[in-house]
N, C-alpha and C positions, 0 to 999 in steps of 0.2 A: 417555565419554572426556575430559571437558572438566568439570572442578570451578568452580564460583563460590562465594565466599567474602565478603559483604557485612557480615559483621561489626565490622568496621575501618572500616565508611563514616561512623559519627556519624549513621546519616538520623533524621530527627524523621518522618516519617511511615511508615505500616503498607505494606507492596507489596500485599498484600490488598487494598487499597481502591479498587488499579487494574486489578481484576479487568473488569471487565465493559467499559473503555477497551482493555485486552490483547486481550480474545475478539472485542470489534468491528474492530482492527484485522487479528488471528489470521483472523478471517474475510474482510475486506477482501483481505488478500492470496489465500489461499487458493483464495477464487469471482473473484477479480479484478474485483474490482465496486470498487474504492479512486482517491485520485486516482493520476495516470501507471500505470493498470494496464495499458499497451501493452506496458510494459516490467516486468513479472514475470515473465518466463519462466525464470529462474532457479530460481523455488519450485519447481515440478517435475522442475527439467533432473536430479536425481541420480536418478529413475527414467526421464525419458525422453530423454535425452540421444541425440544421432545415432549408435547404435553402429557403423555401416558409418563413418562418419569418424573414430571411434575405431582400425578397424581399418587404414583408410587411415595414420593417424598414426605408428602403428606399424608399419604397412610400409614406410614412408617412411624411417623414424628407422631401421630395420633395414637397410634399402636402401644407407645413409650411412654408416653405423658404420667407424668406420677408415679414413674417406676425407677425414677435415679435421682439423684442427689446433684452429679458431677457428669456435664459432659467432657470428655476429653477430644478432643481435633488434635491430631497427629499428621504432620506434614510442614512442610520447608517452602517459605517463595509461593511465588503463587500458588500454592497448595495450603495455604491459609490466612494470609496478611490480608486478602479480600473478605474470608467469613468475619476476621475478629474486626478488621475497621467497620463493617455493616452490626458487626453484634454490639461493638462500643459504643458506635455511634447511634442507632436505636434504644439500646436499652437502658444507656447509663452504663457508669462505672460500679456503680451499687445497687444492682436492681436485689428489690427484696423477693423476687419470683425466684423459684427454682425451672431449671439449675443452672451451680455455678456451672462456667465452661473455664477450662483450662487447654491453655493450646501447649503442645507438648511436639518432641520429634523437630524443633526448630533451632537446635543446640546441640553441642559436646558437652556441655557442662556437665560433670557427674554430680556439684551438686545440686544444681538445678534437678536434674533428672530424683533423684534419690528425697528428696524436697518433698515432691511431687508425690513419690509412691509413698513415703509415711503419711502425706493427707489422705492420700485416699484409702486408705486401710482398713477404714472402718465406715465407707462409704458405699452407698450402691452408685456404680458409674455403668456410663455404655459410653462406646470408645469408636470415633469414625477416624481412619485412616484413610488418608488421600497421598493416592501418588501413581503416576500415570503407568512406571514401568516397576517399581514395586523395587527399588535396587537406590535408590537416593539414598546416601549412607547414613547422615541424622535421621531419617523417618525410619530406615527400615530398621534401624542397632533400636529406636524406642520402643517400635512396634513390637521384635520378639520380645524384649523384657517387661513389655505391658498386656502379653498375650498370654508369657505364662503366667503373672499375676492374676488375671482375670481367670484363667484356668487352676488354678488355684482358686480362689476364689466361689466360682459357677460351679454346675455341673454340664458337663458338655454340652445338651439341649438350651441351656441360658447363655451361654455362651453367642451359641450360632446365632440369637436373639441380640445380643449386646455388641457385638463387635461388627461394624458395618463397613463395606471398603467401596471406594471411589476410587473407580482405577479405570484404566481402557477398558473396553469393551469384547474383545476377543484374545488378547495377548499379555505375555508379559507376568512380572514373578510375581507378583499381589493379587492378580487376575488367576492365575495359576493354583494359586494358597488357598485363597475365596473359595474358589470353587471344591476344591478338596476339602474343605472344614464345613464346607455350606455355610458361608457368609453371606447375608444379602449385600449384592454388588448393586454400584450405579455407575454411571457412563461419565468419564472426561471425552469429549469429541477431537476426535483426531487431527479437524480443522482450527483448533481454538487453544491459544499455546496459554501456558501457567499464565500469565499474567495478564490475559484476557480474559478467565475461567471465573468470575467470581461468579456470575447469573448463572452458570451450569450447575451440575449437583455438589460443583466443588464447591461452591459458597451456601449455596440455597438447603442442602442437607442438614448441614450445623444450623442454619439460620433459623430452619423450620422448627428443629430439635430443641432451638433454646426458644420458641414462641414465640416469632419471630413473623408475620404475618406477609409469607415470602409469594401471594397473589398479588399486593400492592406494591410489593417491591418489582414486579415484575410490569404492572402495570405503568409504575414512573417508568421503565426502562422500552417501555412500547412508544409511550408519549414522548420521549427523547427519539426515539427513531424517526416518528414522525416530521416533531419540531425541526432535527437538523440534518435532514434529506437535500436539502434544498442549496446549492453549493454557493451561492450568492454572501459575497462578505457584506453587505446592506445587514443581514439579517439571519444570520447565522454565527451564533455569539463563540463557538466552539472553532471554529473557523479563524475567526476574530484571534481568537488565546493564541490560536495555533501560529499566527502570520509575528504576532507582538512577538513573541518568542524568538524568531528570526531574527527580527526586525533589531532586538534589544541586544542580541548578541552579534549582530554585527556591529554593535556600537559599544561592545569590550565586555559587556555583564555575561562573564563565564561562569553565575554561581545563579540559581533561581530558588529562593528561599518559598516554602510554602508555611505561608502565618496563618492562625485559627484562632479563634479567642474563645474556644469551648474543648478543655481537657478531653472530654468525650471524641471530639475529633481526631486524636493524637495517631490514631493507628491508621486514620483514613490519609495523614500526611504520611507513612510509611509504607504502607500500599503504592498512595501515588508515586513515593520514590522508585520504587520498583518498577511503574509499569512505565517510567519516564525514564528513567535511567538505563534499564537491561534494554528499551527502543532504541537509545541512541547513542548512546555512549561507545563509539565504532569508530575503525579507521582514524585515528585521534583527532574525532569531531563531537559536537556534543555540548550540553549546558548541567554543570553538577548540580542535581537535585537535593535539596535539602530542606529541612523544616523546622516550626519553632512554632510556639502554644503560647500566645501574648495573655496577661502582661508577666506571667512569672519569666518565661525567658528574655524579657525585655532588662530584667535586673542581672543579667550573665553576659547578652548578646548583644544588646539595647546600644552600649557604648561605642562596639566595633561598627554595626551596620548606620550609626548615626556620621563616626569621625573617622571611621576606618578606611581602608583602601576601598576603591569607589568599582567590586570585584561581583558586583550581585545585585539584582531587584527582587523585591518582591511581589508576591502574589497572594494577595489575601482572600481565605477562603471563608468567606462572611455567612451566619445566619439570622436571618430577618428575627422570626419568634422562638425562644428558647423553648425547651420541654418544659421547664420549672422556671417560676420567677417568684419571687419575692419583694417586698419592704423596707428601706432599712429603718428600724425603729429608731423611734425620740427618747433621750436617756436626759433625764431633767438637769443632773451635775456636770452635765457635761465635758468632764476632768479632760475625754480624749480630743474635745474640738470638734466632735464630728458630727453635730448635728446638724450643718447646713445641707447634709446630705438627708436629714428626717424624713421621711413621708416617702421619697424613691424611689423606686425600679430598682432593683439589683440589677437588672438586665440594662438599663436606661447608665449607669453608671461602666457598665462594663464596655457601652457603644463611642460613651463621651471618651472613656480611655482609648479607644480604637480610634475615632476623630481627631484626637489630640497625636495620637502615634504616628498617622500619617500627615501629619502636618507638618511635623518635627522630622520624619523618616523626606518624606518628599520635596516640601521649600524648603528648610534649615539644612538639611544632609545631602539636597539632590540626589535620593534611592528612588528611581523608578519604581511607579507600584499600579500593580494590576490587582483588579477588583472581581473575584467571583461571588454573587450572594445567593445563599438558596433557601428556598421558604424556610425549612424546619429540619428536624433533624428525625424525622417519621421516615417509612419503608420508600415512598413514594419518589420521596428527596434522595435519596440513597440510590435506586436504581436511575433515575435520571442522570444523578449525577454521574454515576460510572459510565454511561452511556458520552455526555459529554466529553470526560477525559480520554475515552479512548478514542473517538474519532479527532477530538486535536491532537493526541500523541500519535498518531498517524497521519495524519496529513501535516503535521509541523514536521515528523523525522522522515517523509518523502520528500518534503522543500527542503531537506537540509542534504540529500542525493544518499540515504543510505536505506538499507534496509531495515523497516522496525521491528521484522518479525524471526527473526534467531538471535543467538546469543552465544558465539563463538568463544567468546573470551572464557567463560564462565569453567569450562572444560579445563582450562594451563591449571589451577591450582588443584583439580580432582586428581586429574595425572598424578602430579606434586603429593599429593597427598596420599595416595591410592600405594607409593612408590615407597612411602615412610611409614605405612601401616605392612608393610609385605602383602598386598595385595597380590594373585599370581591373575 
């Protein structure tokens, strides 16, 4: 389901060479014998995932259907940037179905926050909080002030119905709270760190909740298991991403731009920066993730990555069939000149601009550019695809000799912070 296309990278060296580097990490993950193998539970979850909480999920989400307006998803970092890139990218930016979803609990901002509770004032919402130990300080400051809103609101038996937590399993202060308010809980797996979590109930809850057909997405995510089992760079396109990456930063490209040419995409390149970034960015080793939504940011960005310092490749994250496509109509006066475009593809015009960008990006500018495409932007494509990125963001940050699975840094500004709030 998932094309890779490395011929537009420029590498000087063979990926065959990193054969026997592939199969010892291919294997590392695999028997869990690698560093942070506490946390691979991922590599198997698309055959052993919890089906009874799968089914839970969707009783849930059936239970609800027509009875809110507004979902709300509260949580930080992997505790959401996996649901809303899977909800964007599925549903559109303007789906006319109810409901909206608003992700919340991912900021200080008090206006932001305050924004938020005058829309929903006069709305019926149900509110899923995710977070693993219940103490992450933007999730839990939103939670209490959207708990007593809803308690305000409900009367306490609506309540227990509306508010729903995704938190560990037996521990912990949102596990703790759940249980005392009778929340229906679902499970983060203890072996599956935030940024691995999106196919667990961390994703799939909200996914299900906003109509979201989370059997298919599960099923793309079985069939990437399948496809890239097999540790053979011949034929293993994830593999492939993973070795180019090395390969391109040993040849000075310290910045890896993720390009999409469908808005809808925009939070699936913020996800990936996360789940590429917090992997590797260690020991001060690492390739900075970043992203751009062709061609609006081509008129902002377009100039530096064409003449700019020669500091990044990119990676375009391509879809073959759009969700919607269009015509572009024949206007007989044609005042604007634009009718050689008549009769057209809106899609068809969107692919030439992408052809033409790497043309101009790759022979005129010499920007390395790797090619991911995937059929469509349905559940199916979506769970493959996350399947994909995670097995090269682990076998590319074990060829790079660090561990992808903690995230030590992350901790100096909590301190920092924790210290200017009078935390005791």
């Amino acid at each position: 389901m998932i094309k890779f296309d490395f011929q537009h990278a420029h590498l000087n060296e063979n990926l065959k060479d990193y054969q026997e580097a592939v199969t010892l990490a291919h294997t590392q993950l695999h028997e869990k014998t690698g560093a942070g193998n506490d946390f691979v539970g991922w590599v198997d979850w698309p055959l052993n995932y919890d089906h009874e909480e799968l089914e839970r999920i969707l009783a849930t989400a059936q239970s609800l259907r027509g009875r809110f307006d507004v979902l709300l998803v509260c949580g930080i970092g992997g505790s959401y940037l996996g649901a809303r890139a899977a909800i964007e990218m599925i549903r559109g930016l303007y789906c006319p179905d109810k409901p909206e979803v608003i992700f919340i609990g991912n900021t200080f901002s008090s206006t932001y926050f305050k924004q938020v509770e005058a829309y929903i004032q006069d709305k019926d919402v149900v509110l899923n909080v995710i977070s693993k130990s219940g103490t992450t300080t933007e999730t839990a400051m939103a939670f209490r002030m959207l708990k007593q809103l809803m308690e305000n609101k409900y009367p306490a038996e609506e309540c227990r119905q509306r508010i729903l937590a995704t938190t560990d399993r037996a521990r912990g202060t949102l596990k703790e709270l759940a249980d005392r308010e009778g929340y229906p809980t679902f499970v983060i797996p203890d072996d599956i760190g935030g940024r691995f979590s999106v196919l667990t109930a961390v994703g799939l809850l909200p996914m299900a909740l906003s109509g979201i057909d989370v059997r298919a997405v599960m099923k793309g995510f079985a069939q990437a298991y399948d496809d890239l089992k097999n540790p053979d760079l011949e034929v293993n396109p994830a593999y492939q991403y993973a070795v180019c990456r090395r390969i391109l930063e040993k040849q000075g490209k310290c910045a890896e731009m993720l390009v999409s040419y469908e808005p809808q995409m925009t939070m699936v390149a913020e996800w990936w920066k996360q789940l590429f970034g917090e992997s590797e960015g260690k020991e001060g080793k690492g390739i900075l993730p970043c992203s751009a939504n062709f061609s609006t940011d081509l008129h902002s960005l377009g100039q530096f990555i064409q003449e700019g310092r020669k500091m990044l490749y990119e990676t375009l994250l391509l879809v073959e069939t759009p969700t919607l496509d269009g015509q572009f109509p024949y206007d007989e006066a044609d005042l604007d000149h634009m009718n050689y475009l008549a009769g057209k593809s809106l899609d068809w015009v969107n692919k030439m601009a992408c052809q033409g960008t790497l043309e101009a990006h790759e022979v005129t500018g010499g920007v390395p550019n790797l090619i991911i495409t995937i059929p469509d932007m349905k559940e199916e494509s979506f769970g493959y695809m996350c399947y994909f990125f995670f097995k090269a963001c682990a076998v590319s940050v074990y060829l790079l000799g660090v561990n992808p699975f903690n995230q030590p840094g992350v901790e100096v500004y909590k301190k920092n912070m924790f210290r200017l709030l009078g935390k005791h």
